[in-house]
MARKEDO-611080 format. One record per residue (C-alpha): residue number from 1; residue in one letter; chain; x, y, z. Coordinates in steps of 0.5 Angstrom, whole numbers, plus 500, padded with zeros to 3 digits. Layout:
BEGIN
+-----+---+---+-----+-----+-----+
|   k | r | c |   u |   v |   w |
+-----+---+---+-----+-----+-----+
| NUM | a | A |   X |   Y |   Z |
...
+-----+---+---+-----+-----+-----+
//
This chain:
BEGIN
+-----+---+---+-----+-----+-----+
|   k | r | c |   u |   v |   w |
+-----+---+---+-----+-----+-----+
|   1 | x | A | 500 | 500 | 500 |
|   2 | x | A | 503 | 506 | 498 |
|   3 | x | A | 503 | 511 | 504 |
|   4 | x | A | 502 | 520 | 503 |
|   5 | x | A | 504 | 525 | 509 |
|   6 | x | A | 500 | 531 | 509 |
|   7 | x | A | 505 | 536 | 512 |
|   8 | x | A | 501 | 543 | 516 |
|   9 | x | A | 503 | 548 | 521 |
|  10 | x | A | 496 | 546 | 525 |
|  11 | x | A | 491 | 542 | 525 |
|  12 | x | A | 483 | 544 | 524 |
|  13 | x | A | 478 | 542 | 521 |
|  14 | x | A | 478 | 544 | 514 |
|  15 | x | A | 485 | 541 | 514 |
|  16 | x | A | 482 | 534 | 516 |
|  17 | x | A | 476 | 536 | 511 |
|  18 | x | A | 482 | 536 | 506 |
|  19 | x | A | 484 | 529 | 508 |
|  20 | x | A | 478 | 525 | 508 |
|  21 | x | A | 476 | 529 | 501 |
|  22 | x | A | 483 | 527 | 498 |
|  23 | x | A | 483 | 519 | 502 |
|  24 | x | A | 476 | 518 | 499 |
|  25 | x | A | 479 | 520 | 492 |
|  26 | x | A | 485 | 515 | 492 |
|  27 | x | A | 481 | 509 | 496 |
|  28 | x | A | 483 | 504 | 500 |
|  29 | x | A | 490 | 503 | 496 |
|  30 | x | A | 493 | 509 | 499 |
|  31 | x | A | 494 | 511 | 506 |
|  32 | x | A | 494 | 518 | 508 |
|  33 | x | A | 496 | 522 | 514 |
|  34 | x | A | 496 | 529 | 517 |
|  35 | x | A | 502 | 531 | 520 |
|  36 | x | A | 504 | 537 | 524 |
|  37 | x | A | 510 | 540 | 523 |
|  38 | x | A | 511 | 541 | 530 |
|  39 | x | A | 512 | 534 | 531 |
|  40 | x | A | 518 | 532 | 527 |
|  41 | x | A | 524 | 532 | 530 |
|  42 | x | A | 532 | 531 | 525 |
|  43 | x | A | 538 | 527 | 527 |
|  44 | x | A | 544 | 529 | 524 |
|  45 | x | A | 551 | 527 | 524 |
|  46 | x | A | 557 | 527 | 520 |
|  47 | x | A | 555 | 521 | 515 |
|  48 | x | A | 547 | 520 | 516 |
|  49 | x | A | 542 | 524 | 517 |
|  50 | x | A | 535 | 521 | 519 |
|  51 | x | A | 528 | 525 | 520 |
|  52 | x | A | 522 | 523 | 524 |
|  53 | x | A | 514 | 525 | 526 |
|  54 | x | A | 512 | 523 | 532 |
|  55 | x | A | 517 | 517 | 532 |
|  56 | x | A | 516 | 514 | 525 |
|  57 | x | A | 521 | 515 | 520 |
|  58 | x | A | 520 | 520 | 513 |
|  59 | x | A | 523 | 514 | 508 |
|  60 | x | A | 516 | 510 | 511 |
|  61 | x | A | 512 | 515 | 507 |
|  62 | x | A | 512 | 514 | 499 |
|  63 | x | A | 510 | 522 | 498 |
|  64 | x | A | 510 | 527 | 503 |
|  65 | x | A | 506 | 535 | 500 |
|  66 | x | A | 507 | 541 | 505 |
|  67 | x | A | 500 | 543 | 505 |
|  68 | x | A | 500 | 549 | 509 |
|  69 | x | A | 506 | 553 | 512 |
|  70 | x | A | 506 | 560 | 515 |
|  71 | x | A | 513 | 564 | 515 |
|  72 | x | A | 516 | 561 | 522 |
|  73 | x | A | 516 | 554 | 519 |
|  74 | x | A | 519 | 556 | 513 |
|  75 | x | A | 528 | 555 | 516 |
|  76 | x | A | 524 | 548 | 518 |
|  77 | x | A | 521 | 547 | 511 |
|  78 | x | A | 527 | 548 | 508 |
|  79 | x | A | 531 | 544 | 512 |
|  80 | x | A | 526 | 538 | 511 |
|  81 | x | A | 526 | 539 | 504 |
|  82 | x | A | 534 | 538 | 504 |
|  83 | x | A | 532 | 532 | 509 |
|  84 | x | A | 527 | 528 | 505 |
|  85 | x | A | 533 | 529 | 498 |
|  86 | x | A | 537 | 525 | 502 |
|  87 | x | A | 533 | 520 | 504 |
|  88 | x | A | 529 | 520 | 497 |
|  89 | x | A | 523 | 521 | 499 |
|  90 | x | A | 518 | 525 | 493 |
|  91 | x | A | 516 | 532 | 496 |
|  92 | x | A | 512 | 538 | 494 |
|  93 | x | A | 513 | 543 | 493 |
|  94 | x | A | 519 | 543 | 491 |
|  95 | x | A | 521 | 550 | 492 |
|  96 | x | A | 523 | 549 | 499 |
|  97 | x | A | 530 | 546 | 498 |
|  98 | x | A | 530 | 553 | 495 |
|  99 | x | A | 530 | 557 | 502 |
| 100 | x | A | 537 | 558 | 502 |
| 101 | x | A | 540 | 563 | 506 |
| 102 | x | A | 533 | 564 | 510 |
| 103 | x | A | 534 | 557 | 513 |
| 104 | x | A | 536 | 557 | 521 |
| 105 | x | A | 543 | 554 | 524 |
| 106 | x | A | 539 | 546 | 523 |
| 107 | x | A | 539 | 548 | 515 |
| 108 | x | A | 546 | 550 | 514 |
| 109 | x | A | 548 | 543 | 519 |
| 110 | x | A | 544 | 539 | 514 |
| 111 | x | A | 548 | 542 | 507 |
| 112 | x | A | 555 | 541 | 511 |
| 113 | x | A | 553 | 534 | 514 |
| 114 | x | A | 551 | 532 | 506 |
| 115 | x | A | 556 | 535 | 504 |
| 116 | x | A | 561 | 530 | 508 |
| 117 | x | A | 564 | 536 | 513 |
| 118 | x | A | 564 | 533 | 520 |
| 119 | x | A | 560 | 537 | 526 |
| 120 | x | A | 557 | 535 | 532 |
| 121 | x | A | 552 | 529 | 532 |
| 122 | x | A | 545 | 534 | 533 |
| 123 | x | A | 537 | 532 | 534 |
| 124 | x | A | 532 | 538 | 532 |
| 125 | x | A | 526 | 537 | 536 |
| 126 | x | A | 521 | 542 | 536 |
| 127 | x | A | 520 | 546 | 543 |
| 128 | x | A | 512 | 541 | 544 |
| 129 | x | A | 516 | 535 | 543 |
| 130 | x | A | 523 | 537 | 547 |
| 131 | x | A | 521 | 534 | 554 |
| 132 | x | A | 516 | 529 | 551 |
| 133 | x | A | 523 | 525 | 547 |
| 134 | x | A | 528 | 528 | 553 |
| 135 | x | A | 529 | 521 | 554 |
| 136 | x | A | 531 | 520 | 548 |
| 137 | x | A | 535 | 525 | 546 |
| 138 | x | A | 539 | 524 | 552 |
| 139 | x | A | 541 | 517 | 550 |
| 140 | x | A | 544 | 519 | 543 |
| 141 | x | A | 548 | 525 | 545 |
| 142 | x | A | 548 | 524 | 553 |
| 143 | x | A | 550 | 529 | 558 |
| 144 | x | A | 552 | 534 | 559 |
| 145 | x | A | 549 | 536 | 552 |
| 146 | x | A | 549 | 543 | 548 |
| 147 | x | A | 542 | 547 | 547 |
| 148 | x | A | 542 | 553 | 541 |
| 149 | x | A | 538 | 558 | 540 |
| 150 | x | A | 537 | 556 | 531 |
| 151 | x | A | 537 | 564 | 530 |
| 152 | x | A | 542 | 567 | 535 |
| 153 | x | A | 549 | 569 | 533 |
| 154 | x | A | 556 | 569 | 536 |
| 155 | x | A | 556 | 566 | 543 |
| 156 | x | A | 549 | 567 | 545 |
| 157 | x | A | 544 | 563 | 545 |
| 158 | x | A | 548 | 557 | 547 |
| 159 | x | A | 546 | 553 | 553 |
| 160 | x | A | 549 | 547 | 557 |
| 161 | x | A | 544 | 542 | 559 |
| 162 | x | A | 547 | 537 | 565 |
| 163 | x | A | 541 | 534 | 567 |
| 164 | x | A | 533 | 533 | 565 |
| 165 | x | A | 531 | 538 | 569 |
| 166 | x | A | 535 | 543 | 565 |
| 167 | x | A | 531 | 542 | 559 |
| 168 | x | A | 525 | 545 | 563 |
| 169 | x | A | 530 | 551 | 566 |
| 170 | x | A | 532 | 552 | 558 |
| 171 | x | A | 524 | 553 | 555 |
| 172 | x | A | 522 | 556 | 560 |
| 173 | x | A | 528 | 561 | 560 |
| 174 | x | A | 526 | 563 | 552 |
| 175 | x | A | 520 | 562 | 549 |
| 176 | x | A | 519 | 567 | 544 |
| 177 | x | A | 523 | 572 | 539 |
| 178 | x | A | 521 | 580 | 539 |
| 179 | x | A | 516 | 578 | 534 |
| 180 | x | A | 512 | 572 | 537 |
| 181 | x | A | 516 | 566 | 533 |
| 182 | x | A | 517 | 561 | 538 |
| 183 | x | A | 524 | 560 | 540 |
| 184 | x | A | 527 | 553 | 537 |
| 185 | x | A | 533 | 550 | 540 |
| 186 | x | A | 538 | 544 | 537 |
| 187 | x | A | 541 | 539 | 541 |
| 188 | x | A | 548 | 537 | 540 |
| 189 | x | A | 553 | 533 | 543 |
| 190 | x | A | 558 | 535 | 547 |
| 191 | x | A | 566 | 536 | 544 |
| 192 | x | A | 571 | 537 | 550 |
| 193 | x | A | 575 | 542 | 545 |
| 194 | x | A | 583 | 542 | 545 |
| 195 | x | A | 583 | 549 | 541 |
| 196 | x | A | 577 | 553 | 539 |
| 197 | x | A | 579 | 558 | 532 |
| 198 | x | A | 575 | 563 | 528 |
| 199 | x | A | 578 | 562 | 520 |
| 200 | x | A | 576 | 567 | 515 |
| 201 | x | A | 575 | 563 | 508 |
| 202 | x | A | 576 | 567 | 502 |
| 203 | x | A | 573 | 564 | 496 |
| 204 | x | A | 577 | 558 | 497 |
| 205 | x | A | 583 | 559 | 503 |
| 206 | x | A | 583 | 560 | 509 |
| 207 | x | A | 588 | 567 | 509 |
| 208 | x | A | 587 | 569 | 517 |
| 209 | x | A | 586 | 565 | 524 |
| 210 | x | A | 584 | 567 | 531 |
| 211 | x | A | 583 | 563 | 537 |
| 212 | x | A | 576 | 563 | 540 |
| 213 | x | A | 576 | 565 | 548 |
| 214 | x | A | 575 | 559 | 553 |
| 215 | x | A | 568 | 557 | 554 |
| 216 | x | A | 565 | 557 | 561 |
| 217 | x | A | 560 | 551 | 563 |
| 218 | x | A | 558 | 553 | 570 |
| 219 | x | A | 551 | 556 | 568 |
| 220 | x | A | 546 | 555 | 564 |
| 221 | x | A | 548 | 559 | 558 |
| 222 | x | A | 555 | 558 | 556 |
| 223 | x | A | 559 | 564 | 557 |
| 224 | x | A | 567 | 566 | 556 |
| 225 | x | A | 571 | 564 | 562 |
| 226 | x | A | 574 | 571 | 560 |
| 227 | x | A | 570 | 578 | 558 |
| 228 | x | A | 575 | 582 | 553 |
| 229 | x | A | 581 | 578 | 551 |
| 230 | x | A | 585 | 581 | 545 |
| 231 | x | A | 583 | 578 | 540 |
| 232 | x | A | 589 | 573 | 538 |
| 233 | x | A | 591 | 571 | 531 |
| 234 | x | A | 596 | 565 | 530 |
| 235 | x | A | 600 | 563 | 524 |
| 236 | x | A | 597 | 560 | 519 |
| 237 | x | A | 602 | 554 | 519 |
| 238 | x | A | 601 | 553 | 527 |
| 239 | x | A | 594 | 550 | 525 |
| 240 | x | A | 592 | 543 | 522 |
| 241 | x | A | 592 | 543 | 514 |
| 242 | x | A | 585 | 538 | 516 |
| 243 | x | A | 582 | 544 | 519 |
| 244 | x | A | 583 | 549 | 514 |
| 245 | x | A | 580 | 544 | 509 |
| 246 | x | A | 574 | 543 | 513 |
| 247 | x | A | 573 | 550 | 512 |
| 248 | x | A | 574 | 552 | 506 |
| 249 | x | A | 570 | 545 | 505 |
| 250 | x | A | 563 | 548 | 509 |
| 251 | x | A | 564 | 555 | 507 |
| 252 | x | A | 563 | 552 | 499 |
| 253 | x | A | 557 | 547 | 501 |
| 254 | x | A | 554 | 554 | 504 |
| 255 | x | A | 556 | 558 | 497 |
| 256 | x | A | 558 | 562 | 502 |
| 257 | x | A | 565 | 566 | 499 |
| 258 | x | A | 567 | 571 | 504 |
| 259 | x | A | 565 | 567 | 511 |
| 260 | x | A | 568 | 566 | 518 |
| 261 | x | A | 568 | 559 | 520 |
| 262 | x | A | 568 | 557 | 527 |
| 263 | x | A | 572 | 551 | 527 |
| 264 | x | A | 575 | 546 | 533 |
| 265 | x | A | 580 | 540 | 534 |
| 266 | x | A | 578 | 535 | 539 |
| 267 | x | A | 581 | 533 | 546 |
| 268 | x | A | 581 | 525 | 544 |
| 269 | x | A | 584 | 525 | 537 |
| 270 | x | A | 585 | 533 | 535 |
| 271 | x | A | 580 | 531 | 529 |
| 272 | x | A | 577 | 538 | 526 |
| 273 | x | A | 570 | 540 | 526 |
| 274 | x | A | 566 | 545 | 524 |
| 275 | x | A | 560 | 548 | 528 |
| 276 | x | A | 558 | 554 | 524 |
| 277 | x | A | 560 | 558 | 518 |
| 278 | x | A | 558 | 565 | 518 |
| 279 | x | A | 556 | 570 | 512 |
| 280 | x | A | 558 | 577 | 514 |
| 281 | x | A | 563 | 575 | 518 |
| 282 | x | A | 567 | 580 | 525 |
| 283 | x | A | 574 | 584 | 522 |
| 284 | x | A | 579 | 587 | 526 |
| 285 | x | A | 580 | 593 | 523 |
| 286 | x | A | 586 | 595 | 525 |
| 287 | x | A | 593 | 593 | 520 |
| 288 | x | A | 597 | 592 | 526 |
| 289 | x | A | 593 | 588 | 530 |
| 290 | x | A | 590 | 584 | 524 |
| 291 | x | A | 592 | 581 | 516 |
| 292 | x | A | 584 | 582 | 515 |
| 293 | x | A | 582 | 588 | 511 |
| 294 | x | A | 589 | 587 | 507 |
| 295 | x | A | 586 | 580 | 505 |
| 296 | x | A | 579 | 582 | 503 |
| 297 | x | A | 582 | 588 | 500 |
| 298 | x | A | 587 | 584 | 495 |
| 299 | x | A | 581 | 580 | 494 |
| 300 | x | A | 576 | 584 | 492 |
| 301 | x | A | 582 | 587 | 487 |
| 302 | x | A | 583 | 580 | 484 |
| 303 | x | A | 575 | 579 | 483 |
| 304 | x | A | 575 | 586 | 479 |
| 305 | x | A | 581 | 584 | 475 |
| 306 | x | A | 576 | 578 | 474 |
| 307 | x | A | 572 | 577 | 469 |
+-----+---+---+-----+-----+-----+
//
């Protein structure tokens, strides 16, 4: 039997109309379902990516069709599209797997996990199935584990959770953007990190690195140990070529051209891994202090000269 998701941001009663019209239609060789977009959840790795509404798994269904999406659905829609591409699953419309830079930090996870960059092992659960899948979230990446707000950017939004009662703390700590969207967290494994960097990639080479600040996981939010350090750039040749690779590597797979990439190396085994790239990136405006604006200044001449 041939099975047919029928994705909405809500459930009523003329969607459900909608359903039985459709199901009465396709008969008895066809099973359709109604889903909601708040029930899906995202699991993504360095060489996997699973998605799921409530615990059944999208490569189940034979056709999935984004029937109704408001705006604050649109990154997830998007992310989803990506997802079902992976796991050959038919969808429509199409078009979300166009959502490109309006996609969230899930979004940009999935197009590096697909692209074979590494990245932290991370679920995506709506915030209505967070404490519901707690469990299970917490047997795949254990505790300590990481929670970032999707839309946040530097160090903020980014909290530790050591035990079941902190994922309560967490959504009753943030509940909604300044325009009413609910805030939506991901969930990452936790990565003791030997060395944590900033590369700024330049099309297709990394042409300045600094150190990132030490992290402090006392509280519930992630903080610096330190406020205000002086930014310090280290020589290009003091940090692993597989690094440097790996960010030149994410910021192609983005179609990002000028782009910070927030990149570690592993306590364990020093393996390189990528957390985030970002468009628009922090420069340093001072010559004595930073090679950055001599960087992007040669490399605006040389695409000028570049037809």
């Amino acid at each position: 039997m041939k099975r047919l998701l029928i994705l909405v941001d809500s459930k009523g009663p003329k969607k459900e109309l909608f359903v039985k019209l459709i199901l009465q239609k396709l008969g008895n060789e066809v099973q359709v379902s109604l889903g909601r977009f708040a029930d899906v959840t995202i699991e993504v790795g360095e060489d996997y990516v699973k998605a799921f509404i409530n615990g059944e798994e999208f490569k189940d269904f034979d056709l999935v069709y984004f029937r109704r999406i408001d705006h604050s659905i649109f990154p997830l829609s998007g992310t989803l599209a990506l997802c079902l591409d992976k796991l050959g699953v038919k969808y429509f419309d199409t078009k979300f797997r166009e959502i490109g830079a309006a996609g969230d930090k899930m979004t940009s996870l999935i197009k590096l996990a697909l692209s074979g960059v590494s990245i932290p092992k991370t679920i995506f659960a709506t915030r209505e199935k967070i404490l519901d899948d707690k469990e299970k979230i917490i047997s795949k990446l254990g505790l300590p584990l990481i929670a970032k707000d999707t839309a946040a950017q530097g160090n903020k939004g980014v909290y530790v959770i050591k035990k079941k009662e902190d994922f309560s703390e967490l959504l009753n700590l943030r509940k909604e953007r300044l325009n009413g969207t609910p805030i939506q967290f991901l969930l990452q494994e936790f990565i003791n990190i030997d060395k944590e960097y900033r590369l700024l990639v330049l099309k297709d080479r990394v042409v300045s690195i600094h150190k990132k600040d030490k992290r402090s996981y006392d509280n519930l939010m992630v903080d610096y140990e330190v406020y205000n350090l002086p930014i310090e750039f280290v020589d290009l040749k003091a940090v692993p070529d597989s690094l440097k690779e790996a960010a030149v590597k994410a910021a192609r797979a983005l179609n990002v051209e000028i782009g910070g990439v927030d990149g570690l190396l592993t306590k364990e085994d020093n393996k390189p891994v990528i957390l985030e790239v970002n468009r628009g990136p922090g420069i340093e405006y001072d010559a004595k202090k930073s090679p950055e604006i001599d960087e992007i200044a040669k490399f605006f001449k040389k695409e000028l000269g570049e037809k």
